[in-house]
Backbone as CSV, one residue per row, in Angstrom:
resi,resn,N_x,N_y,N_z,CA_x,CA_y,CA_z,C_x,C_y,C_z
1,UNK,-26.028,82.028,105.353,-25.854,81.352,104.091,-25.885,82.400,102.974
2,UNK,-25.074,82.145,102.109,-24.665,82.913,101.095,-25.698,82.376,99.443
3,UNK,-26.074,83.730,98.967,-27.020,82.827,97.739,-25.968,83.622,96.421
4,UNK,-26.097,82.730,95.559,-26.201,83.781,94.445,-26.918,84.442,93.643
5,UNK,-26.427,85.722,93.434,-27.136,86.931,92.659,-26.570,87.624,91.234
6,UNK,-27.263,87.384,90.263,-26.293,88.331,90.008,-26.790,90.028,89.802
7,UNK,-25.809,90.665,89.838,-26.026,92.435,90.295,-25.156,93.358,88.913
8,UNK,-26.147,93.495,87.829,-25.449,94.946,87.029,-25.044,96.087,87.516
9,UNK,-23.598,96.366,87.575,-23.598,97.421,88.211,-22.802,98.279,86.990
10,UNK,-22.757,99.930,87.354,-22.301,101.033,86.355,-20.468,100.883,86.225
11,UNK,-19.930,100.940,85.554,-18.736,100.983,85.501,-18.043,101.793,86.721
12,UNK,-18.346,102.433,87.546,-17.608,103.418,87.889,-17.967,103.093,89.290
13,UNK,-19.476,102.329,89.887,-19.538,101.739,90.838,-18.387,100.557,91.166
14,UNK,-18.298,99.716,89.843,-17.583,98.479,89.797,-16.021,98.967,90.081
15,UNK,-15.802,100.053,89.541,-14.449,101.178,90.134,-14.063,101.120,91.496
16,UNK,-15.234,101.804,92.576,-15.285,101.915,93.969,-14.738,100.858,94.163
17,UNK,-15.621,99.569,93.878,-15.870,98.727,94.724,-14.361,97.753,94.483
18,UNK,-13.981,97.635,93.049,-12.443,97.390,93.432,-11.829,97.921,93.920
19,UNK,-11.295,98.906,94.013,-10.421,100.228,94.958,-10.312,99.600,96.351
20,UNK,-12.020,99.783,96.775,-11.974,99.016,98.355,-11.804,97.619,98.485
21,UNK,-12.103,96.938,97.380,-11.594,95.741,97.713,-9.931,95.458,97.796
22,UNK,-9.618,96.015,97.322,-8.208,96.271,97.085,-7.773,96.714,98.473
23,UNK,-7.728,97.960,98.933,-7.740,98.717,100.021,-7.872,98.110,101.354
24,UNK,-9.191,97.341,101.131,-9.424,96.764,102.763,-9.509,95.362,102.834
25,UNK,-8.625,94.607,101.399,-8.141,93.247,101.622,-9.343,92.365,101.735
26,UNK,-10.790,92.790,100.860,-12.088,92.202,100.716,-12.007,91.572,99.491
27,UNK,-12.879,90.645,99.263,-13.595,89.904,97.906,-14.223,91.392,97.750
28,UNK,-14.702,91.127,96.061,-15.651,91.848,95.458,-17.207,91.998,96.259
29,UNK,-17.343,90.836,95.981,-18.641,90.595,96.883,-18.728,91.128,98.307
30,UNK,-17.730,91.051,99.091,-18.035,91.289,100.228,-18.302,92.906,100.790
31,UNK,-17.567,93.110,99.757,-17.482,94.921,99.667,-18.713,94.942,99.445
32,UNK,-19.212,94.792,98.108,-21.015,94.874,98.267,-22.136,95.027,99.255
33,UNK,-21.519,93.722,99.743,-22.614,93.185,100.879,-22.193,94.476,102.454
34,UNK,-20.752,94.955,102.717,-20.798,95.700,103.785,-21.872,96.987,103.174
35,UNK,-21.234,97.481,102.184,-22.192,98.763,101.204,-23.443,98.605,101.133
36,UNK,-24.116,97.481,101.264,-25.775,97.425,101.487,-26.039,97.429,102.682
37,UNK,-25.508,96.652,103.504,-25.742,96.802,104.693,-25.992,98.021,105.244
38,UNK,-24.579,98.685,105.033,-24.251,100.304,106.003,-26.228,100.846,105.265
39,UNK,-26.371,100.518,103.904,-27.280,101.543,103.294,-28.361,101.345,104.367
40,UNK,-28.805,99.537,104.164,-30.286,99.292,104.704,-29.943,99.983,106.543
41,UNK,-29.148,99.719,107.167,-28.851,100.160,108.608,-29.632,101.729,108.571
42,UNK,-28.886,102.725,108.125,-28.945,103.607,107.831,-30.681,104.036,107.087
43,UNK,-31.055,103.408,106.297,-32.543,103.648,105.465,-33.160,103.354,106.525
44,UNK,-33.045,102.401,107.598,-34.130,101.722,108.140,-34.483,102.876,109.723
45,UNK,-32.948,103.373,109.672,-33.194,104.605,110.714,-33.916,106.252,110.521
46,UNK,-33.772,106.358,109.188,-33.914,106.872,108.607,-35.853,106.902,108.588
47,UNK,-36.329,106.066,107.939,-37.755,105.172,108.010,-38.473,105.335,109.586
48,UNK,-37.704,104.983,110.477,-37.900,105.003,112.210,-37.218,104.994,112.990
49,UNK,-36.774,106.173,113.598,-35.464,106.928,114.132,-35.466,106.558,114.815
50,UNK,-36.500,105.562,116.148,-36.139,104.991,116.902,-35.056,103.719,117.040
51,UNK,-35.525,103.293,115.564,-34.353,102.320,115.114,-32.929,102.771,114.972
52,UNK,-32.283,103.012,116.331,-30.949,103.511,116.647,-29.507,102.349,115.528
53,UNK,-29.417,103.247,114.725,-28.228,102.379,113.746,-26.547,103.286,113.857
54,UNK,-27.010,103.960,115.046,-25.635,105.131,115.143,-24.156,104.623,115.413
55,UNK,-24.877,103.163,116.719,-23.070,102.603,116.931,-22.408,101.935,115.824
56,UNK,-22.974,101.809,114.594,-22.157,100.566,114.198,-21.722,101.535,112.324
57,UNK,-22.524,102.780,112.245,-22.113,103.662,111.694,-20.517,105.011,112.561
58,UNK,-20.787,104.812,113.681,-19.411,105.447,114.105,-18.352,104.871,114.058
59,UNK,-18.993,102.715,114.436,-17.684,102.070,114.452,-17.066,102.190,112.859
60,UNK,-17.897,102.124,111.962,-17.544,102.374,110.309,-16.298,103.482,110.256
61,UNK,-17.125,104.644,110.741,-15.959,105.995,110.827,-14.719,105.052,111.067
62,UNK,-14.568,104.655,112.365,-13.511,104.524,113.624,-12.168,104.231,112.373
63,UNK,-13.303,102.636,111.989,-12.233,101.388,110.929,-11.848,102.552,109.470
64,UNK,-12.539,103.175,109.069,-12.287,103.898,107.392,-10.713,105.049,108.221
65,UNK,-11.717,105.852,109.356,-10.347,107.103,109.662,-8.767,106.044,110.223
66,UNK,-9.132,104.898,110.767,-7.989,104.410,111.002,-7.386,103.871,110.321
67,UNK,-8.097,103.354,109.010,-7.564,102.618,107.670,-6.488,104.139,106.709
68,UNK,-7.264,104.816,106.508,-6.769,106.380,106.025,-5.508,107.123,106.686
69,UNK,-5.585,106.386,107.954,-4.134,107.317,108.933,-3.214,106.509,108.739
70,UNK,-3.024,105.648,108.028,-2.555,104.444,107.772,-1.822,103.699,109.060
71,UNK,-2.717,104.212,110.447,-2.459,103.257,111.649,-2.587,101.865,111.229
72,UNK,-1.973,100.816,111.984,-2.110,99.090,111.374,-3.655,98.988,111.673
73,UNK,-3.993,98.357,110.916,-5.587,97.907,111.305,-5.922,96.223,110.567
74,UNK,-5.861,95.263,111.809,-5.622,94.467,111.948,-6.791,93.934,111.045
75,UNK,-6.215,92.496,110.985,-7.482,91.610,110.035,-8.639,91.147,110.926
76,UNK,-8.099,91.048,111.743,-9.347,90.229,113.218,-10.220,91.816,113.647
77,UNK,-9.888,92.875,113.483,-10.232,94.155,113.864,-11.391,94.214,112.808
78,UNK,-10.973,94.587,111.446,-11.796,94.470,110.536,-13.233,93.223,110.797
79,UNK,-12.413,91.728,110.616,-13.779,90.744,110.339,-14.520,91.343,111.369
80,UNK,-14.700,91.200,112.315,-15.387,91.644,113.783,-15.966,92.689,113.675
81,UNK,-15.653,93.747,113.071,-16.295,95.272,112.537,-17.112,94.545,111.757
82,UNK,-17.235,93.967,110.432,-17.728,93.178,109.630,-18.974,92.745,110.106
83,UNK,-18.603,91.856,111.163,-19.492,90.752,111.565,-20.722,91.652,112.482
84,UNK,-20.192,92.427,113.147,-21.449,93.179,113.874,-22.063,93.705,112.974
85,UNK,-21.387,94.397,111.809,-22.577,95.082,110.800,-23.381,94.184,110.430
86,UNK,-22.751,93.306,110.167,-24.188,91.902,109.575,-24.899,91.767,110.851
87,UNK,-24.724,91.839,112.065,-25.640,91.110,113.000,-26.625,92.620,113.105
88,UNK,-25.915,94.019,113.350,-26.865,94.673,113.194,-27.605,95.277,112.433
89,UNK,-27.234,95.195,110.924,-28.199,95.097,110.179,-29.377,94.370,109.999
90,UNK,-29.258,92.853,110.216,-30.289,92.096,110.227,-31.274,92.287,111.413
91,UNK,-31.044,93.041,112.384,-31.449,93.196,113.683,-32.305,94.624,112.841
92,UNK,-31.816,95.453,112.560,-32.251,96.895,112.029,-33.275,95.877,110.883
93,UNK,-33.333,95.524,110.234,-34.376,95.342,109.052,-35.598,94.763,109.643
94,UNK,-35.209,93.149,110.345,-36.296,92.550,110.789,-37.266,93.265,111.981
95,UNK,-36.283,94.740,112.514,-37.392,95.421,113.317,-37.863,96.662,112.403
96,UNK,-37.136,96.782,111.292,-37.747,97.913,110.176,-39.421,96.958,109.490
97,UNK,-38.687,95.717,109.325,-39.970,94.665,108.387,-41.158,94.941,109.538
98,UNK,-41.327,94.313,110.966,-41.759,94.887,111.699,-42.661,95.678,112.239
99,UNK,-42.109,96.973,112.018,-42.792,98.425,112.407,-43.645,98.808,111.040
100,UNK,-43.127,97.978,109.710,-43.791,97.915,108.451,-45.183,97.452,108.755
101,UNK,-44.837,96.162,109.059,-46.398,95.480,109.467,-47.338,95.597,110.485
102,UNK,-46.727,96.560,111.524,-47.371,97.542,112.428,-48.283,98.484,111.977
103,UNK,-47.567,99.229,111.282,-48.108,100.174,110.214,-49.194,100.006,109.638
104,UNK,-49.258,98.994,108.867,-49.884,98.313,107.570,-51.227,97.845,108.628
105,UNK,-51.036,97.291,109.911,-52.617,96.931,110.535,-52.699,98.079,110.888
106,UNK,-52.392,99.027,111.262,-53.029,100.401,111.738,-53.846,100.906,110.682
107,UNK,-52.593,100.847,109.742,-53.572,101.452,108.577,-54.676,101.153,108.136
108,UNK,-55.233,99.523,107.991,-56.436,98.476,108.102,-57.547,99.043,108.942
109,UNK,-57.412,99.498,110.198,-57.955,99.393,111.283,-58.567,101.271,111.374
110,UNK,-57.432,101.620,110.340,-58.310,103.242,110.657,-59.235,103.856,109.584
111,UNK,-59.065,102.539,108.620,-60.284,102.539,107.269,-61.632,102.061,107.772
């Protein structure tokens, strides 16, 4: 489910983010939402390296270098790229939230 937000952003972000919307045939919004994603995926591995976020950052490469070679890159190719980033992002956070609250009783427990 989708909420609304609203998000100030810098002129020049709001730049990018049309370009790619433009580019990869996205809403405004949705461009956003892949761009947070890739971030939190990425932060949350970053945070606990065990939290492996590598496949779905190569599949990113795969879709951008094949979008750039201007090979066809289908619409069903894309949503599906899409859709796993959302499933593994939410998978990456709720085990980042997690290892947070792991943390947080350790930390309790060694005071």
């Amino acid at each position: 489910m989708l909420k609304r937000n609203q998000v100030l952003l810098n002129d020049w972000l709001v730049d990018i983010i049309k370009n790619m919307s433009k580019k990869y045939d996205l809403s405004f919004s949705e461009v956003i939402r892949v761009f947070l994603c890739l971030q939190i995926g990425k932060m949350s591995s970053y945070a606990y390296p065990d939290l492996d976020f590598k496949y779905v950052i190569n599949k990113t490469k795969r879709i951008i270098k094949k979008k750039n070679s201007k090979e066809p890159l289908s619409t069903e190719e894309l949503r599906t790229a899409i859709s796993e980033l959302y499933f593994e992002t939410r998978k990456a956070a709720e085990m980042w939230h997690e290892k947070e609250k792991e943390a947080k009783k350790e930390k309790k427990k060694s005071k």
